[in-house]
C-alpha atoms as a printed R data frame, in Angstrom:
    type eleno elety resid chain resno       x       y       z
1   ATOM     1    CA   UNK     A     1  96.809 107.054  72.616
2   ATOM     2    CA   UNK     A     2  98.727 109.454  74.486
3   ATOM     3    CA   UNK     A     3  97.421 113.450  74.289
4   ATOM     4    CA   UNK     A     4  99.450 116.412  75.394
5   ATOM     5    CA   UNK     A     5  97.319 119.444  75.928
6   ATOM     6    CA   UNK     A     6  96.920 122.629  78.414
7   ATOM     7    CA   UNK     A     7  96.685 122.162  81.951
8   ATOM     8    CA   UNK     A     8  93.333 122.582  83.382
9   ATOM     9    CA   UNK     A     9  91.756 122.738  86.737
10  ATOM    10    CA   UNK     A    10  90.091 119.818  86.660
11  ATOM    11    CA   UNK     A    11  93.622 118.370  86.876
12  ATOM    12    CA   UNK     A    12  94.684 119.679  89.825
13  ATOM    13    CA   UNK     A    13  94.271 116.418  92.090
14  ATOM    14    CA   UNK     A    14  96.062 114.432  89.663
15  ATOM    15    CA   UNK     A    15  99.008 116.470  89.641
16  ATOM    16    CA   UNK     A    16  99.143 116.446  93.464
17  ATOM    17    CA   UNK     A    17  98.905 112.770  93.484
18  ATOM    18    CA   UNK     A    18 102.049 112.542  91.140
19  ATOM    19    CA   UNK     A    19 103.911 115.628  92.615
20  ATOM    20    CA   UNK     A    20 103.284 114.423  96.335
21  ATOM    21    CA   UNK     A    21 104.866 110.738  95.200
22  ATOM    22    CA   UNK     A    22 108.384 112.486  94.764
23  ATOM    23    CA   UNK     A    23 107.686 114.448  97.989
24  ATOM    24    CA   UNK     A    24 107.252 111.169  99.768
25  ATOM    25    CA   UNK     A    25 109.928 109.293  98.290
26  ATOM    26    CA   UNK     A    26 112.300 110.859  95.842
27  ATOM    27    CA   UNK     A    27 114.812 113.832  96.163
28  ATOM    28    CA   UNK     A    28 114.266 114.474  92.744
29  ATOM    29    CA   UNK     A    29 112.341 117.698  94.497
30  ATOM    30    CA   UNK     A    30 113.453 119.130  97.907
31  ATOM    31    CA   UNK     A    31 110.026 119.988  98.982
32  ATOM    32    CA   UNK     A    32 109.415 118.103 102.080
33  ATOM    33    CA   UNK     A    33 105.625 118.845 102.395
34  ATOM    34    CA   UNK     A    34 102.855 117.908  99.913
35  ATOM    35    CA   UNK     A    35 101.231 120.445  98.418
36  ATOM    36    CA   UNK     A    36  97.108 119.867  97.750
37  ATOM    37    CA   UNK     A    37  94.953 120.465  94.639
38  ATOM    38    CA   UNK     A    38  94.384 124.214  95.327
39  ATOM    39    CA   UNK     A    39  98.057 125.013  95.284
40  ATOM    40    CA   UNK     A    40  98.267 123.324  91.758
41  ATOM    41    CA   UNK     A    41  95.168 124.865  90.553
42  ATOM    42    CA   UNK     A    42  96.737 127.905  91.565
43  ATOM    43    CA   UNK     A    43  99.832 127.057  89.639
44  ATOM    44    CA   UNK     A    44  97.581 126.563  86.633
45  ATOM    45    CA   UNK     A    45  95.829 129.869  86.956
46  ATOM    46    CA   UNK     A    46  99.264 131.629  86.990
47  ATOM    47    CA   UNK     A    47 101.013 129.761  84.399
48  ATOM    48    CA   UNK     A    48  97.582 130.787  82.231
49  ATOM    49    CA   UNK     A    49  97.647 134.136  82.998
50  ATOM    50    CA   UNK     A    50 101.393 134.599  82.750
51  ATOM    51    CA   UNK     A    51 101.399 132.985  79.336
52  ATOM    52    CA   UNK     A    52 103.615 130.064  80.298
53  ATOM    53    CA   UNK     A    53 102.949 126.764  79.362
54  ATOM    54    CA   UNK     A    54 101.949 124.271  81.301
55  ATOM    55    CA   UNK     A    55 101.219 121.041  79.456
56  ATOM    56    CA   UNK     A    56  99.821 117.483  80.672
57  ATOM    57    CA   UNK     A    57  99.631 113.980  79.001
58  ATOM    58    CA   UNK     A    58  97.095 112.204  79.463
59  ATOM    59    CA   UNK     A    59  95.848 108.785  78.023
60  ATOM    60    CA   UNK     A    60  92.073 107.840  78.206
61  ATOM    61    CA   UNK     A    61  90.569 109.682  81.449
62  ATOM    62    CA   UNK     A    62  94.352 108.993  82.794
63  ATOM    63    CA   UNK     A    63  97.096 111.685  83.666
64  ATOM    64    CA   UNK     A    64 100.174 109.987  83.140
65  ATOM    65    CA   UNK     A    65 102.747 113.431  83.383
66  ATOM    66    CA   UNK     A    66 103.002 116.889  83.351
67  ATOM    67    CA   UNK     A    67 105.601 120.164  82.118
68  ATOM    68    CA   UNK     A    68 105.823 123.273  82.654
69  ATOM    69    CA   UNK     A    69 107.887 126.369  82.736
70  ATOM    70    CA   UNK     A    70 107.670 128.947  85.943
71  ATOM    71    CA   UNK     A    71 109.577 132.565  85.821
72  ATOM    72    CA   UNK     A    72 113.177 132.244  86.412
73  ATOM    73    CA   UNK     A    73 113.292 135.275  89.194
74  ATOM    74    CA   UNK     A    74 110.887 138.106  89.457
75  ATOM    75    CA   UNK     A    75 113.367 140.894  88.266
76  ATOM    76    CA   UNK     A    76 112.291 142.279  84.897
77  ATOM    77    CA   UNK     A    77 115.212 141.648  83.052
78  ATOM    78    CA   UNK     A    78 115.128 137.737  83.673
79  ATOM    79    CA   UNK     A    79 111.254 138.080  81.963
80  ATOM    80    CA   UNK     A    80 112.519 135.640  78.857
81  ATOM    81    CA   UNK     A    81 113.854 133.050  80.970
82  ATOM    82    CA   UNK     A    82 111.792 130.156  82.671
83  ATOM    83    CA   UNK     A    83 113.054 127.049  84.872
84  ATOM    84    CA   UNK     A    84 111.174 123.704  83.096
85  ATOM    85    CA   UNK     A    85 109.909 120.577  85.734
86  ATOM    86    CA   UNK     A    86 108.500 117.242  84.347
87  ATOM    87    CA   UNK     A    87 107.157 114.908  86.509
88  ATOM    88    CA   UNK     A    88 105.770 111.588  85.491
89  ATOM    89    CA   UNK     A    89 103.357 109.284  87.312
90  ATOM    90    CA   UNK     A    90 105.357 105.977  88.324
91  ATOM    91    CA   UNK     A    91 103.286 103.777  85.989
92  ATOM    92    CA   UNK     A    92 104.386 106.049  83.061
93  ATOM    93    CA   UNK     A    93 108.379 105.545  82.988
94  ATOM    94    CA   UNK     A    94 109.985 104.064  80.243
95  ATOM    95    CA   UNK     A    95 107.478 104.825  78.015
96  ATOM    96    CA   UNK     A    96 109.011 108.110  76.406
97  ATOM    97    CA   UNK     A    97 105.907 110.265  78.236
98  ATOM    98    CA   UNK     A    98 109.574 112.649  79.214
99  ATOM    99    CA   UNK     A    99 110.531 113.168  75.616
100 ATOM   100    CA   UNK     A   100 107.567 113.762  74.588
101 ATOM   101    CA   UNK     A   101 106.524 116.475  77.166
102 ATOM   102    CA   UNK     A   102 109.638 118.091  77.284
103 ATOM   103    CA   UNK     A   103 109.416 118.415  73.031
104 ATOM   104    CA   UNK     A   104 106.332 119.872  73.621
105 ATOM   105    CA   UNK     A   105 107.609 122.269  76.155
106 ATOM   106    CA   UNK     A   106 110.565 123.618  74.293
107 ATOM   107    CA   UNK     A   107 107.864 124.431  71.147
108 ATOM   108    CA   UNK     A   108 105.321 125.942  73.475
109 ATOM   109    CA   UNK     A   109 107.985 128.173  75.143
110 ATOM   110    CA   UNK     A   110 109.236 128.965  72.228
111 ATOM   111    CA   UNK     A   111 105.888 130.136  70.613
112 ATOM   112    CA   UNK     A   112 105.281 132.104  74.213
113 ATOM   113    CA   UNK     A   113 108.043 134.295  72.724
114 ATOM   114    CA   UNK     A   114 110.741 133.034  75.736
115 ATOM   115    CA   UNK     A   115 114.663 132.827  74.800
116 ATOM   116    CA   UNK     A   116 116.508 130.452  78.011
117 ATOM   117    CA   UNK     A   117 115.219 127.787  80.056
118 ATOM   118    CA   UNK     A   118 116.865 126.401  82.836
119 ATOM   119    CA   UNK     A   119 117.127 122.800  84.807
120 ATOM   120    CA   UNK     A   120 117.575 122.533  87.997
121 ATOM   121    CA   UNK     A   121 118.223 118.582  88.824
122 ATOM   122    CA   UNK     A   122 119.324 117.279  92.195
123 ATOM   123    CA   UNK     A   123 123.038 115.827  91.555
124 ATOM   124    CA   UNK     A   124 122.026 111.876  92.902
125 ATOM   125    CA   UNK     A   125 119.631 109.697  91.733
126 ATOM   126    CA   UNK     A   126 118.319 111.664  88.529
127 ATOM   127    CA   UNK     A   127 120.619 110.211  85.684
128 ATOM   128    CA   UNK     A   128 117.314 110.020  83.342
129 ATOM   129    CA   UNK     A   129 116.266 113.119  83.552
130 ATOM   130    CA   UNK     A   130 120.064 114.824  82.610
131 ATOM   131    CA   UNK     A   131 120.310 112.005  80.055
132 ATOM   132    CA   UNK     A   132 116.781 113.288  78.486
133 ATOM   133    CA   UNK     A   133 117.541 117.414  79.239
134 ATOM   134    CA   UNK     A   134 121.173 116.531  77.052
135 ATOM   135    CA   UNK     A   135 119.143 114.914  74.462
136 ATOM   136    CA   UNK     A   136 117.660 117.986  73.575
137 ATOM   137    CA   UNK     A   137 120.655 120.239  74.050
138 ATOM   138    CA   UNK     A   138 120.694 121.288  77.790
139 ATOM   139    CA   UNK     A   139 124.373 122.061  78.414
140 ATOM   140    CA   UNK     A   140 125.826 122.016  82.540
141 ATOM   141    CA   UNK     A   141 126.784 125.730  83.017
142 ATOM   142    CA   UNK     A   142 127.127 124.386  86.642
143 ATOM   143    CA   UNK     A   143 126.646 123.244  90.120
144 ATOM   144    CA   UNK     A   144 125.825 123.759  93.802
145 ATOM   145    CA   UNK     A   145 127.189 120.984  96.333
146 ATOM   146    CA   UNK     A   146 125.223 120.320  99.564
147 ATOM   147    CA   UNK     A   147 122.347 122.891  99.523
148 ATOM   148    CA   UNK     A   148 119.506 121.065 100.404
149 ATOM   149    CA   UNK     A   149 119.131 118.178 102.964
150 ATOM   150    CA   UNK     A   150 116.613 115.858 102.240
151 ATOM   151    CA   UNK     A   151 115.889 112.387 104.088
152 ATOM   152    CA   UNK     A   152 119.029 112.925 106.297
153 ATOM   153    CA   UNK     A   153 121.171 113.489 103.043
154 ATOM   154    CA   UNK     A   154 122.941 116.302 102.284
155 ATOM   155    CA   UNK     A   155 122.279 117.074  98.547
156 ATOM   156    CA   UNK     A   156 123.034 119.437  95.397
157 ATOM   157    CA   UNK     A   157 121.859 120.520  91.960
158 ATOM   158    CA   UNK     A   158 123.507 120.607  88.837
159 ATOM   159    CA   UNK     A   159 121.611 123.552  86.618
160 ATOM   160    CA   UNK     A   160 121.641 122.789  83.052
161 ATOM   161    CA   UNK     A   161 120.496 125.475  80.379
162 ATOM   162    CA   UNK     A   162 119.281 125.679  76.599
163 ATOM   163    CA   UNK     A   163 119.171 128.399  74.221
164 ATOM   164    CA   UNK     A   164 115.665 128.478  72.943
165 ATOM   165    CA   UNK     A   165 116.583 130.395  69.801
166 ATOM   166    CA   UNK     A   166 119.227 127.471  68.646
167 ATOM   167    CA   UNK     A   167 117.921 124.548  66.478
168 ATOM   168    CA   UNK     A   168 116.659 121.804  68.268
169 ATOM   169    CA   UNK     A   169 117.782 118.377  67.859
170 ATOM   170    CA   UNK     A   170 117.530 115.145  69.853
């Protein structure tokens, strides 16, 4: 059986272990360097005190994916809005591990009191994760071409946004 609950420290290496898969082999993030447990147990200890969620699913002693929201910019005014990223381990695809955390996500950052969250999805090779951000109501406000270069590719991002205040179907 599949649980989704907070993040906690303990998880940290697991979350680098998944994360640092993409970094290796995916441009679904442009990092180019892994980043170790103590930078994602930091992440947890902001997200925590910041009052964002950050959830995890985990099956058995097993953590299979994780969600969470970080602070759109650090100007004031931009306080309600959060970018989401879900990242699943490879043995979890196709098992609906994405709906799942990204439901969870919209309800938690909804109950955190927030109002927009953005996507930010590389333009090539990421036609799940749109499908699944339009399945619960994302809408393309728009696009950067070529920003990023990533394994000798030249790469952009298509931003997708939902109104956290609108009803939520899927």
């Amino acid at each position: 059986m599949i649980e989704i609950r907070a993040a906690r420290a303990s998880d940290a290496p697991a979350l680098a272990e998944i994360y640092n898969g993409y970094v290796a082999s995916s441009t679904a993030t442009f990092d180019e360097v892994p980043r170790d447990p103590e930078t994602w147990a930091g992440k947890i200890a902001d997200a925590d005190r910041a009052g964002l969620p950050f959830l995890v699913a985990v099956e058995g002693s097993a953590l299979l994916g994780y969600a969470l929201v970080t602070p759109w910019s650090d100007k004031s005014a931009f306080r309600y809005t959060v970018e989401n990223s879900i990242y699943l381990a490879p043995e979890a695809a196709g098992r609906g591990l994405g709906t799942a955390l990204l439901d969870a996500l919209l309800t938690a950052s909804r109950d955190a009191g927030l109002r927009q969250m953005i996507a930010v999805i590389t333009s090539e090779g990421t036609e799940a994760s749109l499908a699944l951000h339009r399945r619960f109501g994302f809408i393309e406000t728009g696009s950067l071409e070529r920003v990023g270069k990533k394994f000798d590719r030249w790469l952009g991002v298509r931003f997708l946004q939902k109104d956290l205040a609108e009803s939520e179907e899927h």
